[in-house]
C-alpha positions in Angstrom: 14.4 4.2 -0.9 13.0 7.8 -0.8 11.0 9.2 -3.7 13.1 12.6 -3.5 17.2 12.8 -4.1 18.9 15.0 -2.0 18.9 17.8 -4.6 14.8 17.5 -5.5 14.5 17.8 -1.5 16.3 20.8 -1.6 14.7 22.3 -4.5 10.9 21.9 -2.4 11.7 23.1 0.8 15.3 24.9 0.5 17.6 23.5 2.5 20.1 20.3 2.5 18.8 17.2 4.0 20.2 14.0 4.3 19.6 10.8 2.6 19.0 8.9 5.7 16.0 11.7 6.7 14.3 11.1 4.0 14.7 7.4 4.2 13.0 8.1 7.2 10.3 10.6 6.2 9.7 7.8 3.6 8.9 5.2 6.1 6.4 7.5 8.2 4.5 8.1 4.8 4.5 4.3 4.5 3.6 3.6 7.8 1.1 6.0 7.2 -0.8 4.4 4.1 -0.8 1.8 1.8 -0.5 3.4 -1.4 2.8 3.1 -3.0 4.2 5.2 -5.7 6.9 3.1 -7.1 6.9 -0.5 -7.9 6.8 -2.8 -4.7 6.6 -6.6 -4.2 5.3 -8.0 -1.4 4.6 -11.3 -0.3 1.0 -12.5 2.1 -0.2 -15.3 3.7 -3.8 -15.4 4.3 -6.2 -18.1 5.9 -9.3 -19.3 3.7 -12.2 -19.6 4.8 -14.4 -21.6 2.3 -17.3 -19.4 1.7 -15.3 -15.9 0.5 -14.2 -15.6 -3.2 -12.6 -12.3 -2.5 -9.1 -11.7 -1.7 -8.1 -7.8 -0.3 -4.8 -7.3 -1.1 -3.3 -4.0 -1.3 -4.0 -1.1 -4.4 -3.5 -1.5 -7.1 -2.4 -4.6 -8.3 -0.1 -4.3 -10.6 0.8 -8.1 -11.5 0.3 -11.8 -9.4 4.1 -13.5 -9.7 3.1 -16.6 -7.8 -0.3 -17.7 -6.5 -1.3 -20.8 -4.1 -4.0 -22.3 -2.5 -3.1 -25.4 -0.5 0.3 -25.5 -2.1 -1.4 -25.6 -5.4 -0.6 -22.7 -7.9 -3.2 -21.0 -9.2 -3.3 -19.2 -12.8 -5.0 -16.0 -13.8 -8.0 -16.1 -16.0 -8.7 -20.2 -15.1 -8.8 -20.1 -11.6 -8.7 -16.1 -10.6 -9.3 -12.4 -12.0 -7.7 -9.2 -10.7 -9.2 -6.1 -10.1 -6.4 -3.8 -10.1 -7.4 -0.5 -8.5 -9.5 -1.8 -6.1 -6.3 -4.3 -5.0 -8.9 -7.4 -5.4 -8.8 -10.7 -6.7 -11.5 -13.1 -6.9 -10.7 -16.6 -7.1 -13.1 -19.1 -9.2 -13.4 -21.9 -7.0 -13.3 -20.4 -3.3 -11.0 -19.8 -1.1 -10.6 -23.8 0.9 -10.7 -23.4 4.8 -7.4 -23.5 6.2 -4.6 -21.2 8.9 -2.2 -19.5 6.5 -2.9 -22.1 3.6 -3.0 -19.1 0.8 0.2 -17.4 0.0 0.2 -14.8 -3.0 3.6 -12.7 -4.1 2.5 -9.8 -6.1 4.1 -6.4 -7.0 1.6 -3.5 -6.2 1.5 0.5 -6.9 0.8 3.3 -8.6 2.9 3.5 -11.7 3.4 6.8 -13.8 1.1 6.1 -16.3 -1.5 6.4 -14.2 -3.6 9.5 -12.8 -3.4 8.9 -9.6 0.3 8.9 -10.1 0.1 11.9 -11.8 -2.4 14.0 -9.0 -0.9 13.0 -6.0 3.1 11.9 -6.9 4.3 16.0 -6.4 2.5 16.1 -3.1 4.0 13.0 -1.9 7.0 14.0 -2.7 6.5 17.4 -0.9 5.3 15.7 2.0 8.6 13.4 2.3 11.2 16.4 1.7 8.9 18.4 4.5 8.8 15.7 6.8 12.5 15.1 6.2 13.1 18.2 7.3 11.3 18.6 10.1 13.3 15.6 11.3 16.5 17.5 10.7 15.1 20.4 12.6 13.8 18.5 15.4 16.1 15.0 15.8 14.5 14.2 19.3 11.4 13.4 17.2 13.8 10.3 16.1 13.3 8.7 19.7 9.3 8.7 19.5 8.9 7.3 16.2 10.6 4.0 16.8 12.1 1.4 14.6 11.8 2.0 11.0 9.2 4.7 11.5 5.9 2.1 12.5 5.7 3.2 16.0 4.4 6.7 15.6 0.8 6.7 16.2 0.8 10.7 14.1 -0.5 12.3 17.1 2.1 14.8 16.6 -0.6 17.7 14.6 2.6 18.7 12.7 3.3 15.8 11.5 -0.4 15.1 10.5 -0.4 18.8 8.7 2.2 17.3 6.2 0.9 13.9 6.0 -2.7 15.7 5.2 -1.2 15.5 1.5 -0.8 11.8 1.2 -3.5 10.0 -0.1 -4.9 6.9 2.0 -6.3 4.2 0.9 -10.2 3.7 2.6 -11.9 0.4 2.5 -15.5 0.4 3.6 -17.1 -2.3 5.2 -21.1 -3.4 4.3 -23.0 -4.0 7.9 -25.1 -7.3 8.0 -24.7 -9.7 5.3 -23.7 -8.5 1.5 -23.4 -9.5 -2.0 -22.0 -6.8 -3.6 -19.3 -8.8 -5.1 -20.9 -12.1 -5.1 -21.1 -13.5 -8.7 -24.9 -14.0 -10.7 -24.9 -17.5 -11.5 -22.1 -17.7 -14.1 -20.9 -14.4 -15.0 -18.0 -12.7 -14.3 -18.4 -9.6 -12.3 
């Protein structure tokens, strides 16, 4: 579901769009990063490993509704902490080798209590109503981007004008061995 009605569309870029262009400006945005601005709940499968404690899930966590490792749940605070913005959660015990043997359902996003929420949220919204109606202005673009919106690779430098305003998510990764989030002894990090 979009961010913007049809009326708050209007009132950015002046003119009538339709429900089902922004639905569709929405899903390049999502395509486009992993940052939500609503409330969404997802569900991943994930292989362990046996020597990570880290899980990357996607920013920010909001709340864990079910947790399992090897078809045993798992329960905050005894066996796992969450580190909300940085969409992490550590797990106490390891994460137990094994193809798809971790499955987590948890609702992720910025909410509007937040400041992220409240820097970015107008330009997001800008960017969908924009992108909404450059689709109305230009429906052919409808036959490159695919189903749903995931097969545009934003090579199109309009398109990657407006999406300048959406904030992506970047994850940086240490070369050579690390153990920036490796616990001291027994402390909690």
């Amino acid at each position: 579901m979009a961010l913007n009605t049809i009326v708050t569309a209007k009132a950015i870029i002046g003119q009538t769009v339709t429900e089902e262009q922004l639905d569709v400006a929405k899903s390049l945005i999502d395509s486009y990063t992993d940052y939500r601005w609503e409330q969404t709940t997802i569900t991943e499968t994930k292989s362990g490993d046996s020597v990570s404690h880290w899980l990357e899930l996607r920013a920010p966590i909001i709340s864990v509704t079910s947790f399992t490792i090897d078809d045993t749940s798992q329960t905050e605070t005894t066996d796992y902490e969450i580190r909300s913005i940085e969409g992490l959660i550590r797990t106490f015990h390891g994460l137990s080798w094994g193809h798809d043997n971790i499955v987590i359902t948890y609702v992720y996003g910025w909410v509007s209590t937040d400041q992220f929420f409240k820097d970015t949220y107008n330009s997001v919204k800008y960017a969908e109503a924009a992108l909404a109606l450059m689709l109305k202005k230009n429906p052919l673009l409808l036959l490159n981007i695919g189903i749903e919106g995931v097969a545009l690779g934003f090579t199109d430098m309009d398109i990657r004008k407006i999406l300048a305003f959406v904030p992506k998510s970047t994850f940086f990764t240490a070369l050579g061995p690390s153990t920036l989030y490796e616990p001291q002894g027994n402390e909690l990090i």
